[in-house]
C-alpha positions as a Python dict, from the first residue, in 0.01 Angstrom:
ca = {
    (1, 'X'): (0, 0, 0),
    (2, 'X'): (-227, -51, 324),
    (3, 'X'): (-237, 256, 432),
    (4, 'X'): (-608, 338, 630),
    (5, 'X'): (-675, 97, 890),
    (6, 'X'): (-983, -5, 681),
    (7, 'X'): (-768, -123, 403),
    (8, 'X'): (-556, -324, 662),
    (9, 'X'): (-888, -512, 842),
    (10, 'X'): (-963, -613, 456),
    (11, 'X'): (-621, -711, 362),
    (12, 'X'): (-650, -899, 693),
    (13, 'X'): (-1003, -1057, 630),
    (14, 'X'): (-923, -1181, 277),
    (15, 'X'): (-547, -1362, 431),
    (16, 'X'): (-806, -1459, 719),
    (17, 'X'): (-1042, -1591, 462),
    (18, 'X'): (-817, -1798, 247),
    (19, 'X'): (-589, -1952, 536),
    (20, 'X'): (-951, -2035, 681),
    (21, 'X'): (-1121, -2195, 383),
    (22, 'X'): (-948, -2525, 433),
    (23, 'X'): (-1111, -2547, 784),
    (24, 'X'): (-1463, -2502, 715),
    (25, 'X'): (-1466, -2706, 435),
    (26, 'X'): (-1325, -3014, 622),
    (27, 'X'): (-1560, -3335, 689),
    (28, 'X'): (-1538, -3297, 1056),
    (29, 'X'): (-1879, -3199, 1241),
    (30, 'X'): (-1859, -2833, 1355),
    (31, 'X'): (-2210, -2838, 1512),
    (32, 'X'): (-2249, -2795, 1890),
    (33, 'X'): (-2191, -3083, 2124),
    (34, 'X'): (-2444, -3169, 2377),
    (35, 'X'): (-2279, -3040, 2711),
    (36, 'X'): (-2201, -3302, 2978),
    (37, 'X'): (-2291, -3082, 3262),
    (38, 'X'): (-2592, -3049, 3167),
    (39, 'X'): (-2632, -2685, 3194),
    (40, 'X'): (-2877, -2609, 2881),
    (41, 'X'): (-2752, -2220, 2932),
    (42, 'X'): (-2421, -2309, 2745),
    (43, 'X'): (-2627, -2438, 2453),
    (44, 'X'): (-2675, -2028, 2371),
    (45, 'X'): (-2261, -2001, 2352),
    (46, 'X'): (-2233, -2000, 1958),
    (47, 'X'): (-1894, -2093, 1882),
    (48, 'X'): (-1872, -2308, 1563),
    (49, 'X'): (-1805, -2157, 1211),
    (50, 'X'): (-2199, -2363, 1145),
    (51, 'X'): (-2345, -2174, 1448),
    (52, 'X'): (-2204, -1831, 1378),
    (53, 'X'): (-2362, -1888, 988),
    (54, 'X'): (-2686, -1967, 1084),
    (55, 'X'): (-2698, -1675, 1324),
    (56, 'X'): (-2573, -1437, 1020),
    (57, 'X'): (-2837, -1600, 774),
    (58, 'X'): (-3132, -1598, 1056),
    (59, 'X'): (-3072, -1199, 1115),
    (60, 'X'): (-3178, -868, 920),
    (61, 'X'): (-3199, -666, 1231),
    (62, 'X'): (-2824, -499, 1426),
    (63, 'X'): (-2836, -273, 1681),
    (64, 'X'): (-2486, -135, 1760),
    (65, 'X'): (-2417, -47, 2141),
    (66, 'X'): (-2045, 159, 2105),
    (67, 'X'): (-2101, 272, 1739),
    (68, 'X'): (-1850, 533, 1673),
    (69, 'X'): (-1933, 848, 1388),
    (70, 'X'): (-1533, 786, 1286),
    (71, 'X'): (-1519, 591, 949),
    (72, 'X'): (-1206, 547, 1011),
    (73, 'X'): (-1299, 317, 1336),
    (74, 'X'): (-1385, -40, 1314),
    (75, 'X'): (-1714, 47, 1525),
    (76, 'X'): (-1818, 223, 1212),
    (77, 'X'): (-1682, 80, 878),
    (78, 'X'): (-1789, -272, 1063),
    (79, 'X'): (-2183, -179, 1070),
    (80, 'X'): (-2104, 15, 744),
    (81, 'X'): (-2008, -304, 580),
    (82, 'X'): (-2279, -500, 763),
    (83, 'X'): (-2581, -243, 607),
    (84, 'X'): (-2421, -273, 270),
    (85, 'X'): (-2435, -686, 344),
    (86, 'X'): (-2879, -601, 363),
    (87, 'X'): (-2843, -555, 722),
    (88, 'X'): (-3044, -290, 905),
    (89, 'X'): (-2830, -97, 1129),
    (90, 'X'): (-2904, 47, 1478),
    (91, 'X'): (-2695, 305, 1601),
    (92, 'X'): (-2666, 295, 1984),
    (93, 'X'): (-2342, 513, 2085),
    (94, 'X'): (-2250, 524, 2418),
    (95, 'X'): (-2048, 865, 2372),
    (96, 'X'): (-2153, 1143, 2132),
    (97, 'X'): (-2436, 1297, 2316),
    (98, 'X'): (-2495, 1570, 2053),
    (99, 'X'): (-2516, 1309, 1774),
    (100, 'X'): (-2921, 1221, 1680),
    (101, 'X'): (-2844, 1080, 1342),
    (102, 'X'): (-2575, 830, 1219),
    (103, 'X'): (-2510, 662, 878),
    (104, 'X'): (-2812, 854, 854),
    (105, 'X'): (-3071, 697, 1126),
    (106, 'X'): (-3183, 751, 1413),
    (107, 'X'): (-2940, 740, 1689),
    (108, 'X'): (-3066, 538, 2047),
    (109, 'X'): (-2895, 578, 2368),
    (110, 'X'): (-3023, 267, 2526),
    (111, 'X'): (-3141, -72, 2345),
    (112, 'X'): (-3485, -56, 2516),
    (113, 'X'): (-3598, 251, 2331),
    (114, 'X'): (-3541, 70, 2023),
    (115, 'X'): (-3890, -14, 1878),
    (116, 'X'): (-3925, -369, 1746),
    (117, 'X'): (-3669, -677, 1756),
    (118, 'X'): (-3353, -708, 1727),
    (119, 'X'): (-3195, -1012, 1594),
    (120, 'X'): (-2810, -932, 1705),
    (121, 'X'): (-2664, -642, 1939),
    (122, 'X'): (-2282, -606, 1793),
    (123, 'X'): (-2104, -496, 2097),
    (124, 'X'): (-1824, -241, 2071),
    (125, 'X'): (-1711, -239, 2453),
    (126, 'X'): (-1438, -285, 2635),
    (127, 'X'): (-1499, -611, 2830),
    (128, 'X'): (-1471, -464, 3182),
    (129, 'X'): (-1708, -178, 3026),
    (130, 'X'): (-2001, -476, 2894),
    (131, 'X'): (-2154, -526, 3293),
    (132, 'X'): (-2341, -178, 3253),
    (133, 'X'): (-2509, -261, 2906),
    (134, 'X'): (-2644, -632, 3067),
    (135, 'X'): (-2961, -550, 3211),
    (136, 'X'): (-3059, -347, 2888),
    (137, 'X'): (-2929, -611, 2661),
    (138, 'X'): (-3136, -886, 2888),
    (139, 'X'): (-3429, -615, 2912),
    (140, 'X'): (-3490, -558, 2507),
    (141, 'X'): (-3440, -976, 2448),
    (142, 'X'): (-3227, -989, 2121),
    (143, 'X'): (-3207, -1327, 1970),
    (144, 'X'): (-2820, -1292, 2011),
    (145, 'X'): (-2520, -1098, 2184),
    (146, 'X'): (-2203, -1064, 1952),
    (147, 'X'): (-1876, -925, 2117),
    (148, 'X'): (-1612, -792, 1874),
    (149, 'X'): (-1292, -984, 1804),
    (150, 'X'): (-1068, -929, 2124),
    (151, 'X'): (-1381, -829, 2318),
    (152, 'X'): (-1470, -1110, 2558),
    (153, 'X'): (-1650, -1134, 2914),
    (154, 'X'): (-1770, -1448, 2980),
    (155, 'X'): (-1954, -1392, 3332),
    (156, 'X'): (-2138, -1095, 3103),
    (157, 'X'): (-2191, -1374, 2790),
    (158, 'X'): (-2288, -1650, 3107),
    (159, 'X'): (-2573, -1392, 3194),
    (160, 'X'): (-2724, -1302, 2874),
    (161, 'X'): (-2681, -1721, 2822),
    (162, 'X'): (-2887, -1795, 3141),
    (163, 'X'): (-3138, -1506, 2983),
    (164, 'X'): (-3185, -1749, 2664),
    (165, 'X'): (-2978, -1512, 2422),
    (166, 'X'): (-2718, -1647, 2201),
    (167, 'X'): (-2386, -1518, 2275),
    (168, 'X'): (-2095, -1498, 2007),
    (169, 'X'): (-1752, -1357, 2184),
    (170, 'X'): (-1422, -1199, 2017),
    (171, 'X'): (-1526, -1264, 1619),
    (172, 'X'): (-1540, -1020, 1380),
    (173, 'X'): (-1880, -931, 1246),
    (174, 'X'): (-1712, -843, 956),
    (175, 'X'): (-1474, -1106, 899),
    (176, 'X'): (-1744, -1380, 981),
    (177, 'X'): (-1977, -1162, 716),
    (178, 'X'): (-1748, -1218, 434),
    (179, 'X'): (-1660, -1592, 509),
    (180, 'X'): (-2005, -1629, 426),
    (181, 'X'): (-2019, -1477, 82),
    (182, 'X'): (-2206, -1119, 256),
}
């Protein structure tokens, strides 16, 4: 019985999984086509099953902007899983004031104090609630942008683009993470 919604995103990643197989496995070319409009900025929009596995295999580094202390809530068990995958996890809450630690590390309260790279920010916003994160997203320069699945903003992903960071919008970390064999 599914009875935590943890238990309910895996039941729904493994049906996810198998319905999916059959579609990444098929001969057709899943890697980007060269845009007609010639705006190079879209070439950062990583939508193919190919992109979002070379972004995943190219990364060690997550910060999390909206990580939540509830492992009960996706914007927890997601990173959870992600760390256990030989990720490094960032915390970066954006409520919690009190809280300095998480999964035990060091919890930052904006991206720029973060010292060193950061491959991906995983973004647990609302999409009218990404605008106020943009300029310290663009300001720290991640290699790439990922919005949760049904989190999308695409004047917010058309910014970071123009900015030359790769932007994935409403896919699971999680769900892509285990397509992969992570």
């Amino acid at each position: 019985m599914l009875t935590s919604p943890r238990d309910r995103v895996i039941h729904g990643v493994a049906q996810f999984n198998n319905e999916s197989r059959q579609k990444m496995t098929s001969p057709v070319d899943q890697t980007a086509t060269p845009q007609t409009d010639g705006a190079g900025w879209r070439n950062h929009l990583i939508e193919t099953p190919t992109q979002i596995r070379d972004l995943l295999e190219r990364s060690h580094r997550i910060a999390v902007l909206g990580m939540k202390p509830d492992p009960d809530q996706p914007a927890y068990y997601v990173p959870e899983y992600a760390e256990r995958a030989g990720y490094e996890i960032i915390p970066v809450p954006v409520y919690y004031k009190e809280l300095t630690e998480m999964m035990g590390k060091k919890v930052y309260r904006k991206l720029v104090d973060v010292p060193g790279d950061i491959d991906i920010v995983n973004v647990f916003r609302r999409p009218n609630d990404i605008p106020p994160h943009v300029d310290d997203i663009i300001a720290k320069n991640p290699k790439a942008v990922w919005f949760q699945l049904g989190i999308r903003n695409d004047a917010a992903a058309e910014r970071l683009a123009r900015a030359g960071i790769d932007v994935v919008q409403d896919h699971c970390l999680l769900v892509e993470l285990r397509r992969i064999g992570r």
